[in-house]
Rosetta silent file (secondary structure, phi, psi, omega in degrees, C-alpha in Angstrom):
SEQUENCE: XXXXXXXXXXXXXXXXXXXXXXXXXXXXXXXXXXXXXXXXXXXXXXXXXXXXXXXXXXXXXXXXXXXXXXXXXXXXXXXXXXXXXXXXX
SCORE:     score description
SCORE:     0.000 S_00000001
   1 L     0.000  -50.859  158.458   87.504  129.055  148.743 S_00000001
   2 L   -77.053  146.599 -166.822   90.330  130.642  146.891 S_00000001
   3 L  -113.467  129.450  168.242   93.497  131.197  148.798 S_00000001
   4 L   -65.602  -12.088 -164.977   95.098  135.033  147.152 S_00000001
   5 L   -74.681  -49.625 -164.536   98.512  133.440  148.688 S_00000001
   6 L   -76.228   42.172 -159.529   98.814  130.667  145.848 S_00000001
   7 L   -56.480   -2.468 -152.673   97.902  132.907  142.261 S_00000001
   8 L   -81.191  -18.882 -158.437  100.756  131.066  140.187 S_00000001
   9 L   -50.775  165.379 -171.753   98.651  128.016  140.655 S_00000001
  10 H   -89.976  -40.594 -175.618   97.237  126.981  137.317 S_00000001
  11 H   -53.730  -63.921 -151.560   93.669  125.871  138.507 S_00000001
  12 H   -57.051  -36.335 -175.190   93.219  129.161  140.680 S_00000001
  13 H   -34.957  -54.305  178.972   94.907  131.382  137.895 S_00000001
  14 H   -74.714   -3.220  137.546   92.314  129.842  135.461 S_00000001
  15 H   -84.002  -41.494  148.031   89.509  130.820  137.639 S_00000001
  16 H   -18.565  -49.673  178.024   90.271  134.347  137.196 S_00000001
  17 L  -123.160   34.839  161.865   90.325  134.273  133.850 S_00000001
  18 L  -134.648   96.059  175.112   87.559  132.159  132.781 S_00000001
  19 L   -95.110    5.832 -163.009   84.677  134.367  134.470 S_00000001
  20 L  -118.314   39.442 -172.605   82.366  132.575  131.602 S_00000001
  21 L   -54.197  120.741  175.378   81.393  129.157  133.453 S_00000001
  22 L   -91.359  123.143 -134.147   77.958  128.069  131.913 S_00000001
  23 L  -113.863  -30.791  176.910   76.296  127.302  134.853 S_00000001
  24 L   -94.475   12.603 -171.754   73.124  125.402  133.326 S_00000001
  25 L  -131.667   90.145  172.542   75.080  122.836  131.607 S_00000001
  26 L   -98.362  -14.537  147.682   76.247  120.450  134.456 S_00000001
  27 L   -54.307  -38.985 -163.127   75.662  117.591  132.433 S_00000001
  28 L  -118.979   36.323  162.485   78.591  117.644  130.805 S_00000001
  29 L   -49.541  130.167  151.409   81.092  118.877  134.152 S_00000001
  30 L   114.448   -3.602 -154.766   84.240  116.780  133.659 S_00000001
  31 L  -115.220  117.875 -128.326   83.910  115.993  130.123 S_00000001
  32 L  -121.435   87.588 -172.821   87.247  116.506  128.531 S_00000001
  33 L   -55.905  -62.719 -174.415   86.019  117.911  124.648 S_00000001
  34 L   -92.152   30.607  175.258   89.757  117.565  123.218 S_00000001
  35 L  -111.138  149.519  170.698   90.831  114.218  125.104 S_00000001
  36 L   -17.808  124.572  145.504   90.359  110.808  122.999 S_00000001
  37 L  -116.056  138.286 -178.805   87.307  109.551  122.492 S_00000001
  38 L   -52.223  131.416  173.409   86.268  106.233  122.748 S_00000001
  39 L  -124.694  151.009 -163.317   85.188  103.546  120.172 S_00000001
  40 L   -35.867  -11.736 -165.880   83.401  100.151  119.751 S_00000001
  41 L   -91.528  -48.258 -170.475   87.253   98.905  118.851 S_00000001
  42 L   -40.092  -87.692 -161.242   88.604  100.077  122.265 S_00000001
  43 L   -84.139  141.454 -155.365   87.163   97.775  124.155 S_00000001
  44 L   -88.556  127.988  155.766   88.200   94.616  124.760 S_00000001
  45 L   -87.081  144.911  166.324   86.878   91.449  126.514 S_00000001
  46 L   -86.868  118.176  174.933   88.797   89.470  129.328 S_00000001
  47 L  -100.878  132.723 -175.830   88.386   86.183  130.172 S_00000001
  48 L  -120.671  124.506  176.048   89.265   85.751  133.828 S_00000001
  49 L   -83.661  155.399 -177.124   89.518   82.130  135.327 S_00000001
  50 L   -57.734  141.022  173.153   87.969   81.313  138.400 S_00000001
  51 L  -101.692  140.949 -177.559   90.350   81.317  141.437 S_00000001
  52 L   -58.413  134.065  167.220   91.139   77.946  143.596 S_00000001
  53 L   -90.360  151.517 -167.424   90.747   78.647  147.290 S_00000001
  54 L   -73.592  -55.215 -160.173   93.683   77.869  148.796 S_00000001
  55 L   -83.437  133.356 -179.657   92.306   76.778  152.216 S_00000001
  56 L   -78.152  176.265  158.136   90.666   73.637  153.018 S_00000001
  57 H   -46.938  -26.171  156.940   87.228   72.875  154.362 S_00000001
  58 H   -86.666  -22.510  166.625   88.156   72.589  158.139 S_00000001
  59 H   -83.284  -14.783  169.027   90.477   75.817  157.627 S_00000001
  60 H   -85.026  -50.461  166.767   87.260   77.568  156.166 S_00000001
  61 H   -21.306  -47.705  178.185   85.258   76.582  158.864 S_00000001
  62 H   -59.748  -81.773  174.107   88.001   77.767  161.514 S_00000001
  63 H   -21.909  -47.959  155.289   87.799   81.206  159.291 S_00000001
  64 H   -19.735  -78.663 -167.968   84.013   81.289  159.374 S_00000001
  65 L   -75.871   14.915  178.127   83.995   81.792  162.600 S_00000001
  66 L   -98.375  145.607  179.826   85.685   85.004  163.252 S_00000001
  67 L  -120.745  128.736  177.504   83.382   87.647  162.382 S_00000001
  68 L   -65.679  -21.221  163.950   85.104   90.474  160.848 S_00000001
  69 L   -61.019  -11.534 -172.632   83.228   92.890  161.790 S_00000001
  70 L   -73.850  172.530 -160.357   83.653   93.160  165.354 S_00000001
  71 L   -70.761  122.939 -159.521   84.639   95.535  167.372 S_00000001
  72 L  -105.869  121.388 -159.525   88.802   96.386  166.985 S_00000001
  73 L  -127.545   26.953 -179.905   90.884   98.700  169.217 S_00000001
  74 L  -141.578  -30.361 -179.533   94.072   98.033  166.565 S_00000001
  75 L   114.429   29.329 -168.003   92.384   98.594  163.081 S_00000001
  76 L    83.880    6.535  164.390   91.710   94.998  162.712 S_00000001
  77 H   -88.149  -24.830  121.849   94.606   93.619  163.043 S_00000001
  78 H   -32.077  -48.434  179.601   93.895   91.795  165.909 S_00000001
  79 H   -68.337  -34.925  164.268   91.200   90.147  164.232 S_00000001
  80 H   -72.534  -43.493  177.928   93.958   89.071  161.447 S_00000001
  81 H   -40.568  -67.178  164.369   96.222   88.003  164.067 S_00000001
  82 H   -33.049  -43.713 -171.631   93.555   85.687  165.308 S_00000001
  83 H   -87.381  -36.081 -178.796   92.654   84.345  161.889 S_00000001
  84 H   -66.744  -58.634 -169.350   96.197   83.655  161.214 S_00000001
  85 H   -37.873  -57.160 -152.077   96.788   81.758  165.031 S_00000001
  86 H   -66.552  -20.090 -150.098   93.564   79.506  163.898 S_00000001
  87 H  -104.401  -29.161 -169.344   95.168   78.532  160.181 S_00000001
  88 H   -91.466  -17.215  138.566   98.672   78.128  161.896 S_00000001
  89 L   -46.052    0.000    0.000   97.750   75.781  164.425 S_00000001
């Protein structure tokens, strides 16, 4: 798991010399004791308006009927190719 090539690194260096990992307290992995903590003030609400689709009712319809899921031998990008030819027609 450790590679002996890299020691200057900081992470592996600091497994070396923190042998004193408490091992039952796994609740609180990740939990950063001397970074900010948050308060009821922080957070903020957003009001986000709804967005207009662009596309009409006979161009959703066209859209509809490609199903994105199928099977792709380009990464889908056929199937966007395809969706664009129907909107561009």
């Amino acid at each position: 798991m450790i590679d002996m090539r890299n020691m200057n690194q900081m992470a592996v260096r600091d497994l070396y010399l923190h042998d004193n990992i408490d091992i039952d307290n796994v609740e609180w992995f990740g939990v950063d004791w001397g970074g900010p903590s948050p308060t009821e003030s922080d957070t903020t609400l957003v009001d986000v308006q709804d967005a207009a689709c662009p596309f009409s009712r006979e161009e959703m319809t066209l859209l509809h009927s490609i199903n994105p899921c199928q099977d792709s031998c380009s990464f889908g990008v056929d199937i966007y190719v395809l969706a664009l030819n129907l909107l561009l027609v």
